[in-house]
C-alpha positions as CSV (number, residue, x, y, z in Angstrom):
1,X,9.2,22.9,-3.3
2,X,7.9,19.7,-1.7
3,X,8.6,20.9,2.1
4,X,6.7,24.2,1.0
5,X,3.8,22.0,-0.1
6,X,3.8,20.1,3.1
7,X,3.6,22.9,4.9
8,X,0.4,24.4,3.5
9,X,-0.8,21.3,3.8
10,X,-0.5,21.7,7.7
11,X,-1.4,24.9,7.9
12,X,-5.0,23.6,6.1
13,X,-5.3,21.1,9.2
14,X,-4.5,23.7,11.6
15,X,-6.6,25.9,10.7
16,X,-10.0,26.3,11.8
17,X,-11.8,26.1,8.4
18,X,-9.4,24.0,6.1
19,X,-9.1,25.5,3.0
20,X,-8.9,22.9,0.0
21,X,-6.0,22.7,-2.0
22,X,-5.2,22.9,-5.7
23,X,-2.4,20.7,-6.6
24,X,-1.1,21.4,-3.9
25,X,0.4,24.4,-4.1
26,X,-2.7,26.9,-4.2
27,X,-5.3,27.3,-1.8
28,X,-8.9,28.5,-3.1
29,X,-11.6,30.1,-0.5
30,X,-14.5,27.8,0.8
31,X,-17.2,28.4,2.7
32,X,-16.8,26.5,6.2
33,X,-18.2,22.8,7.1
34,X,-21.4,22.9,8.7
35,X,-21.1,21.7,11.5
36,X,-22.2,18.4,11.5
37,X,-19.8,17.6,8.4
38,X,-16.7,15.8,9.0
39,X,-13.8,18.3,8.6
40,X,-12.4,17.7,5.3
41,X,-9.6,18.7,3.1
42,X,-9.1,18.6,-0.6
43,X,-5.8,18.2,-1.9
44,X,-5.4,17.9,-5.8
45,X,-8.7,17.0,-7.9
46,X,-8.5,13.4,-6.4
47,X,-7.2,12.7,-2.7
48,X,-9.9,13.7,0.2
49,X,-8.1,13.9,3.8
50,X,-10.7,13.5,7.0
51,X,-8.9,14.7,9.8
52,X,-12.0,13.7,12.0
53,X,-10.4,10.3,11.6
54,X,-7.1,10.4,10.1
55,X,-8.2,8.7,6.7
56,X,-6.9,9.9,3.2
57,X,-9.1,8.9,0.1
58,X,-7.5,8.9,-3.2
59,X,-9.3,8.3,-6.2
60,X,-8.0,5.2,-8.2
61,X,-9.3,2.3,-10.7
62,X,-8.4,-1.5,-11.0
63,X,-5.2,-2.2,-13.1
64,X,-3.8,-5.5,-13.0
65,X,-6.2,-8.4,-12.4
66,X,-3.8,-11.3,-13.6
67,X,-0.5,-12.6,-12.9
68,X,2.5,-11.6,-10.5
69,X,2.6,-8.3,-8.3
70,X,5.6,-6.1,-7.7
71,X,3.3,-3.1,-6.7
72,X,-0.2,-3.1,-5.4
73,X,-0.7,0.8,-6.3
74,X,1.3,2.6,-8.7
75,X,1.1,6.2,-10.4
76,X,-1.0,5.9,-13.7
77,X,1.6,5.4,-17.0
78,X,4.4,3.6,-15.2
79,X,3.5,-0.1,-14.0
80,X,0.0,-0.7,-14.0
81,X,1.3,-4.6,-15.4
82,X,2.5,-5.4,-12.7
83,X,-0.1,-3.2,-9.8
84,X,-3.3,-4.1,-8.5
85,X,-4.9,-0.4,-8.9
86,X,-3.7,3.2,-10.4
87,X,-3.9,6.5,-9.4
88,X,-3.9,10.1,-11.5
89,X,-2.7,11.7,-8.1
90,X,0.9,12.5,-7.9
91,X,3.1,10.7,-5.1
92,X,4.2,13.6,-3.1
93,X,0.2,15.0,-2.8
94,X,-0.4,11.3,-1.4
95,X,2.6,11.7,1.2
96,X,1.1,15.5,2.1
97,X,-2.4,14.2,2.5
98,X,-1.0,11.3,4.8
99,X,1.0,14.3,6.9
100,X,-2.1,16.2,7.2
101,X,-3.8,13.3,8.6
102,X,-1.3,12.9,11.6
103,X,0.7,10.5,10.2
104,X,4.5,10.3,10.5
105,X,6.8,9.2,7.4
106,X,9.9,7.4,7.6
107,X,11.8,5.8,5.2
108,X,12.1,2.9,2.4
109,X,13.8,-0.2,2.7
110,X,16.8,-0.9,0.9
111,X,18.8,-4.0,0.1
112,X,22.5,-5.0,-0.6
113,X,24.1,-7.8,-2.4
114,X,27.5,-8.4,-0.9
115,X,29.7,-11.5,-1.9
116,X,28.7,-14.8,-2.1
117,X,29.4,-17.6,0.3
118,X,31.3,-20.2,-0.4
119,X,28.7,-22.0,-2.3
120,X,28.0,-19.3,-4.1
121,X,24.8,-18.2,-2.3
122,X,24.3,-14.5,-2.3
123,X,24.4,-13.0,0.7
124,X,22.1,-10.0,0.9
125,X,21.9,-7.1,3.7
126,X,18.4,-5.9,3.9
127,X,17.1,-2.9,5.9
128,X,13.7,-3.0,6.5
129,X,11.4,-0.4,5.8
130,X,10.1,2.5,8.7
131,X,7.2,4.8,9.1
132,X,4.2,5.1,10.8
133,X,2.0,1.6,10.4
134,X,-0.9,1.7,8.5
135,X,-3.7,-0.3,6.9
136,X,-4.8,0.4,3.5
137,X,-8.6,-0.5,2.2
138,X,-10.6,0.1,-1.3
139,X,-14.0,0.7,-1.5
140,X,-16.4,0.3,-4.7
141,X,-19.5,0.2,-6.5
142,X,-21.4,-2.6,-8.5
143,X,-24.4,-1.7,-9.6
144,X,-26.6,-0.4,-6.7
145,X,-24.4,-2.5,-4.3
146,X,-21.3,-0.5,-2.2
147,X,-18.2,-3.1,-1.4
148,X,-15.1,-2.7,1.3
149,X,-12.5,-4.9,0.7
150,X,-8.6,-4.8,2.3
151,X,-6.9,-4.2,-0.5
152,X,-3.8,-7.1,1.1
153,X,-7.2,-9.6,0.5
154,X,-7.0,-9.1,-3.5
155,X,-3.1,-10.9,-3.1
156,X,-2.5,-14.2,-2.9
157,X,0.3,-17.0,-3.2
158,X,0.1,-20.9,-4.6
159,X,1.5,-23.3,-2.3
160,X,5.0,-24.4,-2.9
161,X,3.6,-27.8,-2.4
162,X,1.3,-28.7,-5.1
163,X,-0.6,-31.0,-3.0
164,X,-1.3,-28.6,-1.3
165,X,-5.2,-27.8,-1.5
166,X,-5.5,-23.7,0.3
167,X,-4.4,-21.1,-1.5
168,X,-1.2,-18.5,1.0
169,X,-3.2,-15.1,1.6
170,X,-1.4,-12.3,1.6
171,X,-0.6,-10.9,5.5
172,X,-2.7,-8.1,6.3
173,X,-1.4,-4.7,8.6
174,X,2.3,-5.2,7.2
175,X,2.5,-1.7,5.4
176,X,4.1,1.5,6.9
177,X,4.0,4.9,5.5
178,X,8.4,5.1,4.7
179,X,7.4,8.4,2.6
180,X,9.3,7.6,-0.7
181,X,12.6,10.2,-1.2
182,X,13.9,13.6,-2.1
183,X,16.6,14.0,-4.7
184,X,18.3,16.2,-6.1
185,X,17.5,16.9,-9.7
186,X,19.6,15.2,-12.8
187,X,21.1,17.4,-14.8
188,X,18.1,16.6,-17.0
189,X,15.3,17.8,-15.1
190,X,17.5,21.4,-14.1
191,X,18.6,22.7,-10.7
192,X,16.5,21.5,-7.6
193,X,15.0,18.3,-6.3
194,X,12.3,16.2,-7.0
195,X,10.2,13.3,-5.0
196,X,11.3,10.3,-6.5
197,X,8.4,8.4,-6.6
198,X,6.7,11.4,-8.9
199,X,8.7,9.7,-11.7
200,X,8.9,5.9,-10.8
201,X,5.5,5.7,-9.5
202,X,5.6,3.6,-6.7
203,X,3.2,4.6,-4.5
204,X,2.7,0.9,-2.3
205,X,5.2,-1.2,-2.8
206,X,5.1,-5.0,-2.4
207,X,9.1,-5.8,-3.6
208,X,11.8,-2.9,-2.5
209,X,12.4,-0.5,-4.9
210,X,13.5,2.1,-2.1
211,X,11.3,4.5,-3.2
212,X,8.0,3.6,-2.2
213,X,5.4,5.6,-0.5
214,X,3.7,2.8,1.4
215,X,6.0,-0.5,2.0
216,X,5.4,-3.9,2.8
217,X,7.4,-4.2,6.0
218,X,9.4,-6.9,4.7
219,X,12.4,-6.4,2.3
220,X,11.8,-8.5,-1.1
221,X,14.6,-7.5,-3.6
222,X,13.6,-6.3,-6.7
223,X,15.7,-9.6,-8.8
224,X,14.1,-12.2,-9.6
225,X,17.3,-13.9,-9.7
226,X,18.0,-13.1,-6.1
227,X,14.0,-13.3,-5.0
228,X,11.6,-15.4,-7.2
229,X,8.0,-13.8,-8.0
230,X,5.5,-15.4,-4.9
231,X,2.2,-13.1,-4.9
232,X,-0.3,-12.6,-7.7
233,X,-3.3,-11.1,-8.0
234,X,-6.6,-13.0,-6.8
235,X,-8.6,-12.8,-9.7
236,X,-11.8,-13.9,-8.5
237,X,-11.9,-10.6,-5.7
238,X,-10.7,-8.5,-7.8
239,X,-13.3,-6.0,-9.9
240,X,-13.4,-5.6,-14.0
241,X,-10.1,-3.5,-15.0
242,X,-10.7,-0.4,-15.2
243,X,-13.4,-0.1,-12.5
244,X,-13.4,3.2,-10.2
245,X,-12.4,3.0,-6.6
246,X,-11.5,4.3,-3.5
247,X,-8.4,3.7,-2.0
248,X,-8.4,4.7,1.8
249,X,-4.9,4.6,3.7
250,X,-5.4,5.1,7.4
251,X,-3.0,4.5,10.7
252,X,-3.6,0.7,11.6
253,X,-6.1,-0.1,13.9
């Protein structure tokens, strides 16, 4: 199912009027772009592909405003307590729209305790993320007044030294597009596969789950045990929950 659905949604780029999709698996006549409209393709009720410039739009609205981050986007119902925004969209239509925008998935990071050392240390093997880089923005409203923001510049860390008077800001352009998984199905969910991040919602990961759509290019185990809690949302940047925005992923520039 998912590598029919990312092949319609190449056929739509190909083509010479893109037709927009209906989550994503049926395609719905359109009168052609005028010409002088940016060449546009709908996938689901939410995510907006340009291919003039490679930049997917997903509809999405703040979450978490408070407190430590695991995620900085995550599928609506699963862990908006711990995500900056959320997003109705389903995780495999985000990795299609990114596909039809030219850019190339890889895969998640993983990480692996192995035996202590002889102070009793863990050891951990990490494998870092891959994917085509990219750089992730959200865009708003207040009032009459439109706001860009990078979405990395709503994260921040306190100083392990409490003298310390500058707040850590959260490195920008670290995020590459590993394209979450495909498993086959549990006996619960019946014969086939599924895209594992449809049902564990990470969609831009800031610790490694391994599943992640988007990942933070670093591996930060998912224990806090092994990997204490170090970025939290920036309050003050951040809008009212529940605000609408755009998020934009695009390749890094």
């Amino acid at each position: 199912m998912f590598v029919a659905l990312v092949t319609l949604v190449i056929i739509g780029q190909s083509c010479a009027s893109p037709q927009p999709l209906v989550d994503g698996a049926h395609a719905k006549a359109a009168p052609p772009p005028r010409a002088s409209e940016p060449k546009l393709v709908r996938i689901g009720s939410d995510i907006v592909v340009n291919l003039a410039n490679s930049e997917v739009v997903i509809g999405a609205q703040v979450a978490a405003r408070i407190g430590w981050l695991e995620q900085l986007v995550c599928k609506a119902g699963t862990r908006e307590h711990e995500s900056l925004l959320a997003v109705e969209a389903k995780p495999k239509l985000i990795h299609a729209a990114l596909l039809a925008a030219g850019i190339t998935h890889g895969s998640p990071g993983e990480w692996i305790e192995l035996a202590p050392d002889s102070s009793g240390k863990a050891i951990l093997q990490l494998r870092p993320p891959t994917g085509s880089p990219v750089e992730i923005l959200v865009r708003w409203k207040s009032g009459d007044d439109e706001h860009e923001s990078k979405l990395c510049d709503w994260v921040r860390r306190v100083p392990d030294d409490s003298t310390a008077n500058a707040l850590v800001p959260f490195p920008c352009n670290r995020f590459v597009f590993a394209g979450s998984r495909v498993r086959p199905n549990p006996p619960s969910l019946g014969p086939g596969e599924h895209y594992v991040a449809d049902y564990t919602g990470s969609i831009v990961g800031l610790v490694t789950f391994g599943d992640e759509v988007i990942a933070f290019e670093e591996v930060i185990p998912d224990r806090v045990d092994i990997a204490a809690p170090l970025w939290e949302a920036w309050t003050d940047r951040i809008p009212p929950e529940g605000t609408p925005v755009d998020l934009v992923i695009r390749p890094r520039r």
